[in-house]
C-alpha positions in Angstrom: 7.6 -17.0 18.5 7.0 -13.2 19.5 5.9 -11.2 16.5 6.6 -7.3 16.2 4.1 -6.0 15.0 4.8 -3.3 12.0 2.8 -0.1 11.7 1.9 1.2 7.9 1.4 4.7 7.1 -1.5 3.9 4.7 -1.4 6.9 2.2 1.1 8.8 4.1 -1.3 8.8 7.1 -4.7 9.6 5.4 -6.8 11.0 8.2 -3.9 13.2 9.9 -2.3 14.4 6.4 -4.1 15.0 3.0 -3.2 11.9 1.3 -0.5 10.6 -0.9 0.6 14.5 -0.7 4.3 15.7 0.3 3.2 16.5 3.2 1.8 13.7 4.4 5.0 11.7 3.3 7.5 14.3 4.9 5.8 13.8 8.2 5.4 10.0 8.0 8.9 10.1 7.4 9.6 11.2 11.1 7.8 8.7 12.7 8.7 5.5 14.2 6.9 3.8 11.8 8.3 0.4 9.6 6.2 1.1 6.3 4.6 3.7 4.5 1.5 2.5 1.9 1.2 4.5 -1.2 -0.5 3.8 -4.8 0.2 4.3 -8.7 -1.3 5.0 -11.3 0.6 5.7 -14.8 0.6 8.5 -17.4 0.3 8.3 -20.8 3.9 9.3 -21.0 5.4 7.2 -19.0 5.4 7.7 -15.1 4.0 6.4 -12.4 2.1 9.2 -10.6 1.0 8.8 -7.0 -2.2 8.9 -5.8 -5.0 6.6 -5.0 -8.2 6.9 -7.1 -8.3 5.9 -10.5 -10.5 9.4 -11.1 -9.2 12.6 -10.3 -12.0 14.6 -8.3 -11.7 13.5 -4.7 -8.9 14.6 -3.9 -7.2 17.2 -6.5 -8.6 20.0 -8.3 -8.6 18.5 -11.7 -11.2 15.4 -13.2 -11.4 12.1 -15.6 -9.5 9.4 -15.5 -5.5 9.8 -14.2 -4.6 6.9 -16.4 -5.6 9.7 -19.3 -3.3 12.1 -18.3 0.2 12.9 -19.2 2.4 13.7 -16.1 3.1 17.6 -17.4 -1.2 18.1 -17.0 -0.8 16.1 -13.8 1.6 19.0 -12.4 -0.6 21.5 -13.6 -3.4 20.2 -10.4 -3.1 20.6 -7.1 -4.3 18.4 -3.9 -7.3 19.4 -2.2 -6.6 20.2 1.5 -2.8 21.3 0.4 -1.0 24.6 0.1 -0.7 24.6 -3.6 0.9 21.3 -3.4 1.6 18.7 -6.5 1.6 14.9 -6.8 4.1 13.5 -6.6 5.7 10.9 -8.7 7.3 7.2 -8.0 10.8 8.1 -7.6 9.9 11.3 -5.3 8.6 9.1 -3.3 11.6 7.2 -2.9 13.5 10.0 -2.8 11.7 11.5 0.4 12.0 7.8 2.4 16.1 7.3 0.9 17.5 9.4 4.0 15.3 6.8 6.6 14.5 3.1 7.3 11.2 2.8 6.4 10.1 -0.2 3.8 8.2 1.5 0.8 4.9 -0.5 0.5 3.6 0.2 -3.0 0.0 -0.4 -4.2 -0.2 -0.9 -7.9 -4.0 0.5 -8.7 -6.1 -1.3 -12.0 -7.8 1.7 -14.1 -11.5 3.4 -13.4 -12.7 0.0 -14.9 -11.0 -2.2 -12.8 -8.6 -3.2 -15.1 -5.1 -3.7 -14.5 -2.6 -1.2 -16.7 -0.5 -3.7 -18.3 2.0 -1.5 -18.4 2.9 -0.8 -14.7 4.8 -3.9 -13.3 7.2 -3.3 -16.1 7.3 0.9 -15.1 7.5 -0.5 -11.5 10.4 -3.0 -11.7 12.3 -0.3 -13.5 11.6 3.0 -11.6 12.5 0.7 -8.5 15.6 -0.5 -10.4 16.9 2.7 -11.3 16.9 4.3 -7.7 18.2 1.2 -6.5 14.6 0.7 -3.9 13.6 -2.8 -4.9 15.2 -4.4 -1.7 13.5 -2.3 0.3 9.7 -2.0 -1.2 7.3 -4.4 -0.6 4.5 -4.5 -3.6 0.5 -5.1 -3.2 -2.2 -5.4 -5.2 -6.0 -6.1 -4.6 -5.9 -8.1 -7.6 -2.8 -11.5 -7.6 -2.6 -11.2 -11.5 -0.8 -7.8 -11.6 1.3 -9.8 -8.1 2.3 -12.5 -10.7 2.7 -10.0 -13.8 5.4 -8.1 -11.3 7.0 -11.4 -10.8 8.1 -11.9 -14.3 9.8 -8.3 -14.2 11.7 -8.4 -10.2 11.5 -9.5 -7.4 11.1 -7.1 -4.3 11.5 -7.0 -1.1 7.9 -8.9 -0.5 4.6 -9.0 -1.9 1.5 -9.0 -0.2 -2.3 -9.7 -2.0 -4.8 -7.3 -0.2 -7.9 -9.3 0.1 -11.2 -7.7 -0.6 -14.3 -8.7 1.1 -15.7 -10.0 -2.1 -12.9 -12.7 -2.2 -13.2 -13.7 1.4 -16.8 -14.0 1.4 -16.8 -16.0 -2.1 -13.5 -18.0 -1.6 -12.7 -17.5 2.0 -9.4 -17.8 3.8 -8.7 -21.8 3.0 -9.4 -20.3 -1.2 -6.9 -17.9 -0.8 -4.5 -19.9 1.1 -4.5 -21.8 -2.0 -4.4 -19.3 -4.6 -1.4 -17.9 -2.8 0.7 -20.6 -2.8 -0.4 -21.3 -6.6 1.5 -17.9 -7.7 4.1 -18.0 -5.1 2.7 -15.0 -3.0 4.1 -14.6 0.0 1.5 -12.8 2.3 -1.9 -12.1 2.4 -3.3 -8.8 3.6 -7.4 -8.7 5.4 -9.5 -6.0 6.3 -10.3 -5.5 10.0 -13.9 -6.6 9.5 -13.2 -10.2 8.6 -9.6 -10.6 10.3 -9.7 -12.3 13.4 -7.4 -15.0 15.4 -8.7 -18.1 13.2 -7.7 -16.7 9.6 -4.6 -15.5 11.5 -3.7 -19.0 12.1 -4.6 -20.3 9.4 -2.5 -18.4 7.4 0.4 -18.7 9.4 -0.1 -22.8 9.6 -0.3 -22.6 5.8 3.6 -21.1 6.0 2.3 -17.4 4.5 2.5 -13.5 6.2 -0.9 -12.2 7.5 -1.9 -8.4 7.9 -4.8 -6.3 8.2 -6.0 -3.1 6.7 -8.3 -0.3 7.6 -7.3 -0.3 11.4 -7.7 3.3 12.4 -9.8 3.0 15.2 -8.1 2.7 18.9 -9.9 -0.3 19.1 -9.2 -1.4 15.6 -5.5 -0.6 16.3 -5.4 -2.6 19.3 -6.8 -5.4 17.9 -4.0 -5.7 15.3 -1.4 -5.7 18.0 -3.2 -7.7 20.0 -3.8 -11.1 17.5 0.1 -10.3 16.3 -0.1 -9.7 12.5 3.4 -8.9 10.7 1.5 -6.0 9.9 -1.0 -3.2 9.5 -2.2 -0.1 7.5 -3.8 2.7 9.4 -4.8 6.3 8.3 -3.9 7.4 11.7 -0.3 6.1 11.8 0.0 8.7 15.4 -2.2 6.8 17.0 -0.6 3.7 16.1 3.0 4.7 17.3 1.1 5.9 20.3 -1.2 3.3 21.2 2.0 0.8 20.4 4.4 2.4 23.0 1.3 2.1 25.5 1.3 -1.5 25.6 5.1 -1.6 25.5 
């Protein structure tokens, strides 16, 4: 079986574009890329807001906890390295990717404590509802609860568990193998460090999908092609397309 393997836009292509920004999405949108990786967070009002840390600092001009703010003081911030630029919310998102074929590949984010909003696979399923995008977004999550919360609201295109190095170091691949098939989770996600050809066949013997995350090295980014994964995110989605078309 030949495997294609698909190139994420992690964060609209984090290290070539300021992240999760309109920018960074516009641009992704051009490439011949399959997925573009993107998080939430949501307000205290109701929306799903897009951006990656559960704090505001790094990367906008505002502070504390997103999970505190309404989404009218969210569009009162800007993103750092932007031209005045806002976040953007769930269904803009959608809205940029509509026009192309690219599979939305949504990260639902826990709070600054770790804690999962209990709130957002319910906001999810329906903000994907009402634009009509659940058949073509796939859903992550660092932690399977929120996977199987999700479950019990729609069911998208896919769902992937993104495996921290914690859980492969305390459980390792066999441990989530299992807990996988427990919930019903399709695919398992693994960061470059700890990904190599034996977990890849593992996983795939055990009947699930396998990709990696954090490949934005060349080498990193060759390696992904090279064992065959369904799929990868890289900051430097370019370099992916081009290193990709080098090999043919």
């Amino acid at each position: 079986m030949t495997i294609r393997t698909e190139i994420a836009s992690h964060r609209g292509g984090a290290l070539v574009w300021p992240e999760n920004s309109p920018t960074a999405f516009r641009n992704t949108a051009l490439l011949p890329v399959e997925q573009v990786e993107f998080d939430v967070h949501p307000t205290t009002d109701g929306r799903l807001a897009v951006f990656h840390d559960p704090v505001l600092e790094r990367t906008s001009d505002g502070t504390g906890p997103i999970g505190a703010k309404s989404w009218a003081e969210l569009q009162q911030l800007t993103l750092k390295g932007t031209d005045g630029e806002r976040m953007l919310a769930l269904e803009d998102v959608v809205g940029i990717f509509r026009p192309t074929a690219i599979t939305l590949r949504l990260e639902i984010k826990p709070d600054h404590d770790r804690r999962p909003y209990p709130q957002t696979p319910a906001m999810v399923a329906a903000v994907l509802e009402a634009e009509g995008a659940l058949d073509r977004t796939t859903v992550t999550s660092f932690q399977v609860e929120t996977l199987v919360a999700l479950s019990r609201h729609c069911r998208p295109k896919g769902t992937i568990w993104i495996l921290s190095n914690y859980v492969m170091t305390d459980v390792g691949i066999a441990g989530a193998i299992a807990t996988a098939k427990l919930h019903g989770v399709p695919a398992l996600s693994v960061h470059r460090t700890m990904l190599t050809p034996d977990v890849v066949k593992a996983v795939r013997d055990a009947g699930i999908g396998i990709g990696g995350f954090a490949a934005n090295e060349d080498a990193d980014i060759r390696r992904m092609f090279e064992m065959g994964v369904d799929v990868f995110t890289t900051d430097r989605p370019d370099r992916a397309v081009a290193i990709r078309q080098s090999l043919g």
